[in-house]
Every structure is written in structure tokens, then in C-alpha cells.
C-alpha positions as CSV (number, residue, x, y, z in Angstrom):
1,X,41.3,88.5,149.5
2,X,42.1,92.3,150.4
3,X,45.4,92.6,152.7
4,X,46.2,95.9,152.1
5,X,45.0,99.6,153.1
6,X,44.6,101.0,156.6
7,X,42.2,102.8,158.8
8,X,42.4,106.5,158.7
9,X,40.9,108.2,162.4
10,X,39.9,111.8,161.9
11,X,40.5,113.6,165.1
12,X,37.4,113.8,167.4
13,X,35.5,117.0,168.5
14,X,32.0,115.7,169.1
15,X,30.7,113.7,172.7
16,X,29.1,111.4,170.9
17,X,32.1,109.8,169.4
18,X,34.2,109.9,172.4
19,X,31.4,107.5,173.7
20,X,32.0,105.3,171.1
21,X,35.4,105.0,170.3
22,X,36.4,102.0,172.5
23,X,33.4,100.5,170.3
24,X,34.3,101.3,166.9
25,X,38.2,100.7,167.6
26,X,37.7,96.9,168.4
27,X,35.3,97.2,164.6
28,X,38.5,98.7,163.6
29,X,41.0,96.5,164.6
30,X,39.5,93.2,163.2
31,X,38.0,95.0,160.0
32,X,40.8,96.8,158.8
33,X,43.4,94.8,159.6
34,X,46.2,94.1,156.7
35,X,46.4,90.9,157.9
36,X,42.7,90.2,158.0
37,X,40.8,88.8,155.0
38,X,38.7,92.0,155.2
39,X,36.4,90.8,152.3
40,X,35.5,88.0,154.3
41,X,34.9,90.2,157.9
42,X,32.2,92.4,156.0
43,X,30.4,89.4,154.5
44,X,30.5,87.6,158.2
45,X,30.0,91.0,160.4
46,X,29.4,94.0,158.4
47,X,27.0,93.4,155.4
48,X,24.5,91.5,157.3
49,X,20.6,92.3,156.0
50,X,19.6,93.2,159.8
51,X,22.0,96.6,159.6
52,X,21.5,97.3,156.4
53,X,20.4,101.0,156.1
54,X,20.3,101.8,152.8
55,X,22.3,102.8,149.5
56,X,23.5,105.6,147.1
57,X,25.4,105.7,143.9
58,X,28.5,104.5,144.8
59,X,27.8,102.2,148.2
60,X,25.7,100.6,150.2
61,X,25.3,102.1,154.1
62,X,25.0,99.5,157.8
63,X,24.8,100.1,161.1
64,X,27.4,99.6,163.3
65,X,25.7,100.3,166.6
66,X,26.8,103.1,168.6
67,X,24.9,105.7,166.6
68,X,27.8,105.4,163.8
69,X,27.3,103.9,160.7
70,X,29.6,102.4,157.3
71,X,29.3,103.8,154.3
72,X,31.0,100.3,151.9
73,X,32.3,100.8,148.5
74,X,34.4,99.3,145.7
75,X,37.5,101.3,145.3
76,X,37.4,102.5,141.6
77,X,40.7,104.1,142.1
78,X,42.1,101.1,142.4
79,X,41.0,99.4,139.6
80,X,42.9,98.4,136.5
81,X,39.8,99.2,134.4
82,X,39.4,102.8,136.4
83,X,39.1,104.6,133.3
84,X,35.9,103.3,132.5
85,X,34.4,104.2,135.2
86,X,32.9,107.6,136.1
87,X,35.1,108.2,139.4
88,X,34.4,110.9,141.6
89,X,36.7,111.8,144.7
90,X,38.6,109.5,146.0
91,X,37.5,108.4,149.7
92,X,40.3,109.9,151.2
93,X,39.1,113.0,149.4
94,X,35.4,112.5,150.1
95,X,35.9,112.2,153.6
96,X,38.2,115.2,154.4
97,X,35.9,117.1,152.4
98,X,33.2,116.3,154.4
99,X,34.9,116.3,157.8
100,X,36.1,120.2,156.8
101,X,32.0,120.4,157.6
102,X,31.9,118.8,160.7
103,X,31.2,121.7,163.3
104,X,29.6,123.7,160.6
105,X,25.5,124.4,161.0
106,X,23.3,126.7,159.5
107,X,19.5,127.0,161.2
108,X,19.9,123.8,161.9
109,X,21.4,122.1,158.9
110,X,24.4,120.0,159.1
111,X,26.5,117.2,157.7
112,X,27.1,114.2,159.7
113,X,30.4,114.2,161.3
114,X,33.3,111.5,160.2
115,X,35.3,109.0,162.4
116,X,37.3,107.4,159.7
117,X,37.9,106.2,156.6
118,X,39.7,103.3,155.3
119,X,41.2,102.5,151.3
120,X,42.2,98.7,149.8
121,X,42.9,97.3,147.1
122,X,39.2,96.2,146.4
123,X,37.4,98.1,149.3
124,X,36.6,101.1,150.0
125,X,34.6,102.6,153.3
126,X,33.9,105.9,155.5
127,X,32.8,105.3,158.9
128,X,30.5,108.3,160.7
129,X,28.0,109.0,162.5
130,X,24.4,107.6,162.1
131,X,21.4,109.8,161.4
132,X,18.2,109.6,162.5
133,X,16.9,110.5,159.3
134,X,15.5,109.5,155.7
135,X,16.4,110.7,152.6
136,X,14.1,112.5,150.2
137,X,14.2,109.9,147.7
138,X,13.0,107.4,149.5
139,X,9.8,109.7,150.6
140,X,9.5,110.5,147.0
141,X,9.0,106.7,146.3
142,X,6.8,106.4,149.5
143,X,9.1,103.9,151.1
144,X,9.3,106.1,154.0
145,X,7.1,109.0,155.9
146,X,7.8,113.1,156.7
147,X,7.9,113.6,160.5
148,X,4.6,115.8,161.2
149,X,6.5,118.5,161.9
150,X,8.1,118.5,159.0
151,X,7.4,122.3,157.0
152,X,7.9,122.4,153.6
153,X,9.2,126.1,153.2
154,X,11.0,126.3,156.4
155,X,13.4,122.8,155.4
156,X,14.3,124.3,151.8
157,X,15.0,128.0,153.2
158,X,17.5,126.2,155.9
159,X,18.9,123.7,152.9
160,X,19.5,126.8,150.9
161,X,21.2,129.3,153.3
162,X,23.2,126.2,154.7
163,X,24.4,125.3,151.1
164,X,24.9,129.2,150.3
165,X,27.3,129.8,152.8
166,X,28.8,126.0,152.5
167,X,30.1,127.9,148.9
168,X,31.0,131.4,150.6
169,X,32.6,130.8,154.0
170,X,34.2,126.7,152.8
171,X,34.7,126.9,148.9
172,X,32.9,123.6,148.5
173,X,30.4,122.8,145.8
174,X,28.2,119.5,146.5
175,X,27.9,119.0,143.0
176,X,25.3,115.9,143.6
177,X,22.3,117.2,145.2
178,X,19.7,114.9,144.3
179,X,16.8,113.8,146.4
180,X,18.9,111.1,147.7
181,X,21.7,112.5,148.9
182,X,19.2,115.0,151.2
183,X,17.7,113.7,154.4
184,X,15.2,114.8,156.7
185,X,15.8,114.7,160.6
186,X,13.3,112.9,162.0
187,X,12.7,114.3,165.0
188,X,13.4,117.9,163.8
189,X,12.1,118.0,160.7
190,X,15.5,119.6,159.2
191,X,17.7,119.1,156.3
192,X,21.2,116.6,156.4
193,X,23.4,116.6,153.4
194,X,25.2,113.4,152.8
195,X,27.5,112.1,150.2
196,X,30.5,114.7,149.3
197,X,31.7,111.8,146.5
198,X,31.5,114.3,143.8
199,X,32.1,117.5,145.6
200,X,34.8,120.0,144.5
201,X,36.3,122.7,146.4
202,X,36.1,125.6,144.3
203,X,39.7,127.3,143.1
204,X,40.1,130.8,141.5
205,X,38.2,130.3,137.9
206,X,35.7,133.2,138.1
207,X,32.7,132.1,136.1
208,X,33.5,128.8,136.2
209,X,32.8,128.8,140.1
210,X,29.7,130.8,139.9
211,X,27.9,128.4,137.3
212,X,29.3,125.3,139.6
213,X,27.7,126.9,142.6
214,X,24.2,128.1,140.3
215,X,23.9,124.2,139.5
216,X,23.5,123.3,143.3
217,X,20.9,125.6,144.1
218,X,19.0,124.4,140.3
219,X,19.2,121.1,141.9
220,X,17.3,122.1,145.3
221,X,14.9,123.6,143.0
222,X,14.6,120.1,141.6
223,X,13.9,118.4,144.2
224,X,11.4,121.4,145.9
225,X,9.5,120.8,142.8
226,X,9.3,117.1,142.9
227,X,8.5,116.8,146.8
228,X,5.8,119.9,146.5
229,X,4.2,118.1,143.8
230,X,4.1,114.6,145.5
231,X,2.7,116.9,148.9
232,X,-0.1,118.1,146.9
233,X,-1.0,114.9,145.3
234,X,-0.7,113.1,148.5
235,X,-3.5,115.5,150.1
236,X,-5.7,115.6,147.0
């Protein structure tokens, strides 16, 4: 049972969750309540198969209505055995990192904005908003489809100019850009970045910052590669 922990808000800018907050503060108040067996409120309400969206390295993603969405994990920091595991940030660290993104956008390119996070002693969750996207994995794996609009050249020239200045004009390095942690608006046809859990914001160490940012932009080469090759075997 997990009675500990509270609710962080991150100060709104966007309509969308203005609309939503009376929403996601009732969620709020029963889910991340100390005295609340939270465990219990995300087995009941939260984790049911019917808003599950889908899951990374670290957590598993639901809906929560609204267009906002959780993002569950285990606290690691928390654990007595944390030195076994392969961390990451923190949530607290994940989310301001990604909320330092929120207004940022780059020919169309952005981050989805944050409403909250929480840390327990066993939990761990960011709430945000929900994307009408899928990630480049699951296309990869044909689990999902590209939007017909959807231009090959055009989404990896906005991913790279949106990452490039993410580096110059922020100071952070996503340091995790794998097929899965890039989505693809499905309406648009443009790149989302998700999942900042192993971003770092870059201090003054000279080379060290420069082969940091050089591994990002290897790892959108990866992943052009990979999805050009599964587009040309897909027409052939």
C-alpha cells in the first residue's frame, strides 16, 4: 500500500489543459491522495485494458480522457535495490525537463506538453497531454499504419532541425532516440518526441557535449535507415 508522495501541477500555458483541469483534478485528488491506497486506485481506475495506450522502457501509458494521458512507472529511486538498476532521471527530473519544451516547435515538431507529475514510495507517474500519434516502432513491427500524407524526407528534415536547435537554443540532449520514443502525428504527418527519462542537459565539458549531441543525430540516422528500408520492402 503506497501512502506517500504528492501531485506536482506544472503551471498551465496551453487551452487545451485549461479545458481539462476540473477533469484531471478530481483524477488527482482520489489518485494521489496520501491517504489513498494509490496502488489499489490504478488497478480499479487507471490500468484498465480499455485505456491502455501503450508502453516504453520504463512504463506503461493510459488514457485518461480529456486528450491527457498517464505515463505509470515503478519508482527505481526509491528502491532499496536502486543500485542495480540502470536509473535514468528521476521523474521529477524527466518532467521538468520536458516541460522546459513545452512552447518550443520547430516546422512543426514538438513535445507534448506536461500537467503533472507525481513520486511514491513504489509509484511513479507523469500526466500530459495525449497525442494523436504512433510511434515508429510500432510501424516498424507493422502494428500500426503511416498517415498517407506522411513524407519520408520532409518528417526526418523537421526531426533533425527540431532536435538541432533542442541542443543549441535549450542545452538538452535526448539521449534515447529510438524508434519508440519518435511518433508520427497522424493527421499531420510530423514528428513528436516523447520520453526525456534519460535526457541530460548539457554543462560546460567541451567535447564531451559535442559527442553527446553527435550520438542523437547517429540515432535519427538509425531509425531513417530502418523505416526507409521497411518503405521500400513494403512497396516491392
Amino acid at each position: 500500500m503506497e501512502r506517500s508522495g504528492e501531485f506536482h501541477l506544472v503551471e498551465s500555458g496551453k487551452s487545451w489543459e485549461k479545458k481539462v483541469w476540473v477533469e484531471v483534478v478530481d483524477f488527482i485528488k482520489h489518485s494521489f491522495n496520501p491517504n489513498i491506497d494509490l496502488s489499489q486506485r490504478i488497478k480499479d481506475e487507471v490500468t484498465n485494458p480499455e485505456r491502455y495506450l501503450g508502453h516504453g522502457g520504463a512504463g506503461k501509458v493510459f488514457d485518461l480522457g480529456n486528450n491527457v494521458c498517464i505515463k505509470m512507472m515503478r519508482n527505481r529511486h526509491a528502491d532499496p535495490n536502486r543500485e542495480l538498476y540502470n536509473l535514468g532521471n528521476s521523474v521529477s527530473v524527466e518532467a521538468e525537463i520536458q516541460n522546459r519544451l513545452r512552447d518550443f516547435e520547430v516546422q512543426g515538431v514538438f513535445v507534448p506538453h506536461i500537467v503533472g507529475y507525481y513520486a511514491g514510495k513504489e509509484s511513479a507517474a507523469i500526466v500530459m497531454e495525449r497525442l494523436e500519434a504512433v510511434n515508429l516502432q510500432e510501424i516498424i513491427n507493422k502494428k500500426a499504419e503511416l498517415p498517407e500524407n506522411f513524407n519520408l524526407d520532409a518528417f526526418f528534415d523537421g526531426l533533425y532541425a527540431y532536435v538541432e536547435e533542442m541542443h543549441d537554443k535549450f542545452k538538452i540532449v535526448h539521449n534515447d532516440l529510438e524508434a519508440r520514443n519518435v511518433m508520427v502525428d497522424q493527421k499531420t504527418g510530423q514528428a513528436r518526441v516523447i520520453d526525456f527519462g534519460r535526457s541530460i542537459v548539457l554543462t560546460d565539458k567541451g567535447n564531451e557535449n559535442e559527442r553527446l549531441k553527435d550520438k542523437d543525430f547517429e540515432k535519427i540516422d538509425t531509425i531513417f535507415s530502418k523505416l526507409e528500408t521497411f518503405l521500400k520492402t513494403k512497396a516491392a
